[in-house]
N, C-alpha and C positions, 0 to 999 in steps of 0.2 A: 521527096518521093511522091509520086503520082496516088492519089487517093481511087482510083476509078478501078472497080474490080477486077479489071482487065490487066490490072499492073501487079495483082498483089502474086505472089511468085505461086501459092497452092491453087489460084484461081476459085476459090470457095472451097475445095477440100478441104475439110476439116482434120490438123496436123494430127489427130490421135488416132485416124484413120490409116494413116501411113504406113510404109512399111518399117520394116527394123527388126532386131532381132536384139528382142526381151528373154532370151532365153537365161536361165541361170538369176536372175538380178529379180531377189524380192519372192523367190519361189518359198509357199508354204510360210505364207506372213501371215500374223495373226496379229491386230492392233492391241497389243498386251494394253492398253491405255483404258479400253472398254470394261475392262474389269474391275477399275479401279475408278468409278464416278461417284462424286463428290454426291453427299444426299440428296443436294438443291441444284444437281450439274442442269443444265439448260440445252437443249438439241434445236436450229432455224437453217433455214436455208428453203434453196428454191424447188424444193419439191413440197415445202410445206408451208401452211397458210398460219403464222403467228410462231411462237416458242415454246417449247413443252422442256416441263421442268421436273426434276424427281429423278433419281437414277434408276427408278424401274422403268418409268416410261421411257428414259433413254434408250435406256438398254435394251428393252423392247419391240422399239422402232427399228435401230440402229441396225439388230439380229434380225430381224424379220428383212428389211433394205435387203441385205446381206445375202440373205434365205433367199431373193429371189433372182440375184445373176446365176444366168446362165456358166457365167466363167467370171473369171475378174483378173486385171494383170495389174499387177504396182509397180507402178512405176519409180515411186522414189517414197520414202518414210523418213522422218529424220528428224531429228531438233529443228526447232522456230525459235528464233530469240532467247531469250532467259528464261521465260514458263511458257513453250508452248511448242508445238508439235505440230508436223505438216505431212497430207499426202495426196499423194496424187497417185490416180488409177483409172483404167478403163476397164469395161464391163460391156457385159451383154446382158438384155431383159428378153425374153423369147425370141431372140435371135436380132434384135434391135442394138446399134452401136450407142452406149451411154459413156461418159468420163466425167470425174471427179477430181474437186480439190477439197481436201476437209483440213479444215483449222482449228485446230485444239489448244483449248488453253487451260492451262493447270494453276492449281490454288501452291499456298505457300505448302500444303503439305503433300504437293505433288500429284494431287488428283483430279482427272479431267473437269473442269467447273462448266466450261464451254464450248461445244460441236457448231461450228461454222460449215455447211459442207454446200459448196454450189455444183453444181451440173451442167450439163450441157450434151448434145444441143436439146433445144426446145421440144420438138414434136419428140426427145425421149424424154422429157422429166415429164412432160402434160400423161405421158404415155405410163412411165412408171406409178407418178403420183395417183392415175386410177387405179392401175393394182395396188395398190398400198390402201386405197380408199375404200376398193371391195372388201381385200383382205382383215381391214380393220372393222368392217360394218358391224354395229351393232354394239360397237364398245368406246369409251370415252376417245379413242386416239380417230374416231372417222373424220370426226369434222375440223382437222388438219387440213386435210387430204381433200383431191377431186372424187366428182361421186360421180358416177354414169358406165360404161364401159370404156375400156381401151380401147 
């Protein structure tokens, strides 16, 4: 297969952009897994700068992420392996195209220990992670996060 952009069949469109019809599939999903983190669960990924640990601050973050789509479609939720859980979803941040894959892994007693979640594309996570930076200003979860305007 030819590597040169010109060959790759979306031409740089980004596939979550596409069309399709998500209707039906995943509607009114709630990640029942959030409610159930581990005291020491652990949250990283590419909105945020190092690892935050504690299930308030997870759960915190996580809700507040959440708090700020404009909409969100899931695409698939499901078992990962023997302890761990996958999903993948897209979103909107004030009107900006975002998607996600978040990787969850669970302790022997079944509770989220660890939030992998990457994003894409770029100019929306630099984009989110400032919202998220504002929003958190002034509290131990800022300096995660980009600081400046979006």
């Amino acid at each position: 297969m030819d590597p040169t952009p010109d060959s790759h069949p979306n031409r740089g469109v980004p596939t979550y952009l596409g069309p399709g019809d998500r209707a039906g599939r995943f509607t009114d999903y709630y990640p029942a897994w959030i409610d159930k983190l581990a005291d020491d669960a652990t949250v990283e990924g590419s909105l945020l700068d190092g690892a935050v640990q504690g299930a308030e601050a997870v759960r915190t973050i996580l809700v507040t992420i959440r708090g700020l789509y404009d909409r969100q479609t899931v695409n698939f939720a499901g078992p990962w392996g023997d302890n761990g859980f996958v999903e993948d979803a897209t979103a909107q941040v004030r009107g900006e195209p975002i998607a996600s894959v978040v990787l969850v892994t669970l302790n022997a007693r079944g509770q989220a220990q660890h939030v992998a979640a990457g994003y894409r594309p770029l100019r929306a996570v630099l984009f989110l992670s400032r919202l998220l930076g504002q929003r958190f200003a002034g509290t131990p979860y800022a300096d995660y996060f980009l600081a400046g305007e979006p």
